[in-house]
C-alpha positions as CSV (number, residue, x, y, z in Angstrom):
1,X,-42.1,21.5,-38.2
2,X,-39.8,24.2,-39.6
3,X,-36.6,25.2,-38.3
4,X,-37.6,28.0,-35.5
5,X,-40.0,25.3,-33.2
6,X,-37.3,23.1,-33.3
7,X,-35.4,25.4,-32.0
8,X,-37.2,26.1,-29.2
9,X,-38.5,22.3,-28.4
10,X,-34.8,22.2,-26.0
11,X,-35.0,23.2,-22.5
12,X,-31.5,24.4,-23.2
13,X,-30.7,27.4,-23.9
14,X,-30.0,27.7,-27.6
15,X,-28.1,30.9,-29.2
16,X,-26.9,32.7,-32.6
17,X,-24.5,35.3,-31.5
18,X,-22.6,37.9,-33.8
19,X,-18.8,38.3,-33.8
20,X,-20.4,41.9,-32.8
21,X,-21.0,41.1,-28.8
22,X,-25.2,40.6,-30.1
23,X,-27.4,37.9,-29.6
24,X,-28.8,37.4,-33.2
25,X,-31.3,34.6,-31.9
26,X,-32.2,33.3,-29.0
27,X,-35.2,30.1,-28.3
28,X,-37.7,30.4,-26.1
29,X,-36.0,29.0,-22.9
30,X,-33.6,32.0,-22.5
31,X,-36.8,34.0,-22.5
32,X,-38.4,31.7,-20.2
33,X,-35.2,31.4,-17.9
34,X,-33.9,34.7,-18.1
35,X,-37.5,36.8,-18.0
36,X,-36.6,39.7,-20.7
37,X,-38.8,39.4,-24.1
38,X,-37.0,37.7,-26.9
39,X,-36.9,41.8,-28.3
40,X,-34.9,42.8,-25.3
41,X,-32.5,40.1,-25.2
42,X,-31.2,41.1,-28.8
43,X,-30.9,44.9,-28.0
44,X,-28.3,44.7,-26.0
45,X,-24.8,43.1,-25.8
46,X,-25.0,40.2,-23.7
47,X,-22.0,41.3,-21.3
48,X,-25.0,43.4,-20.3
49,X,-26.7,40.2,-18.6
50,X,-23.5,38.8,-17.5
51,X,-23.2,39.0,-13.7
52,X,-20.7,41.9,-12.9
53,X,-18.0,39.5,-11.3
54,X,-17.8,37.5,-14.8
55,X,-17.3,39.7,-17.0
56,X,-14.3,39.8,-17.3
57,X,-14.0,35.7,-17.8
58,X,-16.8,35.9,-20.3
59,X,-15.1,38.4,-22.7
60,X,-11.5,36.2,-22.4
61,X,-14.1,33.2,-23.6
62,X,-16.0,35.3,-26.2
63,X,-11.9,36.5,-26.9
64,X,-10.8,32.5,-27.6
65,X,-13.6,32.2,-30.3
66,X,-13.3,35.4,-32.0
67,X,-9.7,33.4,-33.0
68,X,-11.5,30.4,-34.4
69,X,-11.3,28.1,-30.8
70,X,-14.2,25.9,-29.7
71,X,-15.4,26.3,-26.0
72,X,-16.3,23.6,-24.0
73,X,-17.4,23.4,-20.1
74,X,-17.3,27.3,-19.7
75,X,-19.2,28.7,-17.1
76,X,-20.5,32.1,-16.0
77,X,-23.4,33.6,-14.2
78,X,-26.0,35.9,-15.9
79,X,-28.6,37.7,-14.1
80,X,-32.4,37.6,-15.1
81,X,-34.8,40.1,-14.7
82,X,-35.9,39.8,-10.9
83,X,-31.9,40.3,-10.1
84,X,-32.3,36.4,-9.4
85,X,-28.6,34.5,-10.4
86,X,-28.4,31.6,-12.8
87,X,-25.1,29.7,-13.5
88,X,-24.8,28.5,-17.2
89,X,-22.6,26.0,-18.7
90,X,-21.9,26.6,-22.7
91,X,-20.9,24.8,-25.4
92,X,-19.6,27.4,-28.2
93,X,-18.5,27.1,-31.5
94,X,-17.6,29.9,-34.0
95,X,-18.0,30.1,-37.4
96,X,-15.3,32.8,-38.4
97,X,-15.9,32.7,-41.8
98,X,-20.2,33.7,-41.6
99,X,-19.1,35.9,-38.5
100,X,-21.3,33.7,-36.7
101,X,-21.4,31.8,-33.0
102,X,-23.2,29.0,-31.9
103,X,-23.4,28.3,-28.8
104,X,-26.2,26.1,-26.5
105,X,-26.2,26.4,-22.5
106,X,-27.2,24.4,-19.4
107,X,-28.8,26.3,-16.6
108,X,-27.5,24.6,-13.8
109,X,-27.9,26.4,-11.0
110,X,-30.1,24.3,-8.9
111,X,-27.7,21.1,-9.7
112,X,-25.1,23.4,-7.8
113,X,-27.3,24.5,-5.5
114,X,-28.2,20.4,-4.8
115,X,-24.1,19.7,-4.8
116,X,-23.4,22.8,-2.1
117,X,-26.0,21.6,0.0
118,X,-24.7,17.9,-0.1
119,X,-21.2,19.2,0.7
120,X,-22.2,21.0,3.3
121,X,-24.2,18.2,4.7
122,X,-20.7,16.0,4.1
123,X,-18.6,18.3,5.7
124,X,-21.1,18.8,8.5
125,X,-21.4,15.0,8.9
126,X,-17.4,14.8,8.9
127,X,-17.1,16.7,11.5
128,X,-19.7,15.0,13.4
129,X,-17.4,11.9,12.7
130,X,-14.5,13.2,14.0
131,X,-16.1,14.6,17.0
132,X,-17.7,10.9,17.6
133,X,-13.8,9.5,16.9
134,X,-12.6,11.9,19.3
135,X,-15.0,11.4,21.9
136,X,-14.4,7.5,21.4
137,X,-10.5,8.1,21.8
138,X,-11.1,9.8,25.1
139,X,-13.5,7.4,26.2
140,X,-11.1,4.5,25.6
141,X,-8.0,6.7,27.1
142,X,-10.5,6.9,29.7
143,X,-11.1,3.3,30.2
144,X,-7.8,1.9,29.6
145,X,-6.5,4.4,32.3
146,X,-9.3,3.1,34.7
147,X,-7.9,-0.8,33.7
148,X,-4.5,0.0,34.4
149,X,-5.7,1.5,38.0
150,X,-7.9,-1.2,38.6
151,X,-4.5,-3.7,37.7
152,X,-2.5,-1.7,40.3
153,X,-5.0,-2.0,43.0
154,X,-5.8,-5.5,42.2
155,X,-1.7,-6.6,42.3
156,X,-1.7,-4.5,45.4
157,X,-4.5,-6.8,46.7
158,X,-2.8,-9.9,46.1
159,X,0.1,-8.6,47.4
160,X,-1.5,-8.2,50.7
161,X,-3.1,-11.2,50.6
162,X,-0.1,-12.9,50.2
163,X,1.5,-11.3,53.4
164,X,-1.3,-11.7,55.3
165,X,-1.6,-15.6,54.3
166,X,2.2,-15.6,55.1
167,X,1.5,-13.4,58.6
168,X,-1.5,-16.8,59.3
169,X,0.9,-19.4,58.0
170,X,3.0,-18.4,60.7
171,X,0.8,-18.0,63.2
172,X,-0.8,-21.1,62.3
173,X,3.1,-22.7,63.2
174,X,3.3,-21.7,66.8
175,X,-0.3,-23.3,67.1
176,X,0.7,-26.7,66.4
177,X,3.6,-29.2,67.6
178,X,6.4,-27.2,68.8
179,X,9.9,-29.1,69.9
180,X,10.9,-28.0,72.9
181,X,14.0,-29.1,75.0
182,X,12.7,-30.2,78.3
183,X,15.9,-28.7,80.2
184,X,17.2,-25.3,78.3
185,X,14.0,-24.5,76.6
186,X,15.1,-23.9,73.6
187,X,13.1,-24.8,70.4
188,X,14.3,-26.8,66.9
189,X,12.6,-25.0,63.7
190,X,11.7,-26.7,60.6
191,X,15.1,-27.2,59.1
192,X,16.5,-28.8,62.4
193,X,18.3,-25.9,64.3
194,X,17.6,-25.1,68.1
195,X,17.0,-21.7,69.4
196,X,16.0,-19.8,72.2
197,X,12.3,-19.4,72.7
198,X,12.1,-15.7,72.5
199,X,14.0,-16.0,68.6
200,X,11.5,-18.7,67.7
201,X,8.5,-16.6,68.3
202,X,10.0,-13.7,66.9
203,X,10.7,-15.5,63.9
204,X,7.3,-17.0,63.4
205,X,5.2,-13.9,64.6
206,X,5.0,-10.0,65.2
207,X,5.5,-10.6,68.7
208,X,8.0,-8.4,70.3
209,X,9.7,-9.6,73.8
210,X,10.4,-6.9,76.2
211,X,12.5,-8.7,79.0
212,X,12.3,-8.3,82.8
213,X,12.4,-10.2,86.1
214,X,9.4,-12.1,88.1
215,X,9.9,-12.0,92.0
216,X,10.9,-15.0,92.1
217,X,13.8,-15.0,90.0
218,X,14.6,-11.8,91.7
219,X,14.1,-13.4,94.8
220,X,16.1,-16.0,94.2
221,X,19.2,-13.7,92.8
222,X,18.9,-11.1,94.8
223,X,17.5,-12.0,98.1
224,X,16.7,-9.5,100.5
225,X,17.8,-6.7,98.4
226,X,15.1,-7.5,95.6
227,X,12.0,-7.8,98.2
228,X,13.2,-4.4,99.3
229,X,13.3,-2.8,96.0
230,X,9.5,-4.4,95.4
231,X,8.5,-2.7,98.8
């Protein structure tokens, strides 16, 4: 195997450039990549296949090794012969003395292609998350605002209950036993002190006495004048 088919055994794209601006060799996968004959690819500076927007960069490269410095990692995009874009990373090294470059590239245009798409799948999947985290944060504002109201309505509850059992526990008092004086009528409460009936019931329920006179009493205090007033 002599030198030029081992030269074009590498799927990489392997160059001789001038310190001219000229391809001086090129293997068969810049052919193959770039669709121009091997013929067409040496006729013309290679600037000429640079995309338009890296020009610019590519000559400050080609600048850097025309003054004896090795490249390493540069990329730029060159166009093929369908107008279809390919991104290259080069590994260059000039030989100032033979006026000569080597150089070997990497088309790796579809590995960018495959890392674009799985940042835009990342970034569309972070946003999903933090749509989900949101929704979750509103849910549990949600829920923990619903808790708190349940809280209030339940201590309201007991609260209620607890007058109400209170309201019974009274009512439940003037049910049973009640002390009363057989003469005055008055009553003796739990902690031993007597008072007038109307105070007692008053005190142990949500009775309200509105006071006035049977005929009888009225009779008897007023005599004739009472039966008159009834008539």
């Amino acid at each position: 195997m002599n030198t030029a088919q081992f030269f074009d055994l590498s799927y990489d794209l392997f160059c001789i450039a001038g310190l001219d601006g000229y391809f001086k060799r090129v293997n068969a996968a810049w052919v193959h990549t770039l669709g121009y004959s091997e013929s067409e690819l040496l006729g013309k500076p290679f600037l000429d296949f640079v995309h338009p927007e890296d020009i610019e960069k590519t000559a400050s490269e080609f600048e850097k090794l025309l003054n004896g410095e090795r490249s390493h990692g540069f990329r730029n995009r060159y166009i093929d012969k369908q107008d279809g874009v390919h991104t290259f990373e080069w590994i260059t090294l000039s030989h100032f003395e033979s006026g000569i470059i080597y150089a070997t590239a990497r088309d790796i245009t579809r590995q960018l292609e495959t890392e674009n798409e799985i940042k835009r799948h990342q970034e569309e999947l972070d946003q999903l998350v933090a749509q989900r985290t949101a929704d979750l944060m509103e849910s549990n504002s949600r829920l923990l605002t619903e808790i708190a109201e349940r809280k209030r309505i339940q201590e309201e509850n007991e609260k209620l209950i607890a007058e109400l059992r209170e309201a019974l526990s009274r009512v439940e008092t003037l049910s049973g036993l009640i002390p009363i004086c057989a003469s005055c009528k008055k009553i003796r409460d739990d902690q031993g002190y007597w008072s007038h009936v109307e105070q007692y019931i008053q005190a142990h329920s949500s009775a309200i006495f509105s006071h006035g006179m049977c005929p009888d009493c009225a009779e008897q205090y007023y005599g004739d004048a009472a039966i008159e007033s009834s008539a």
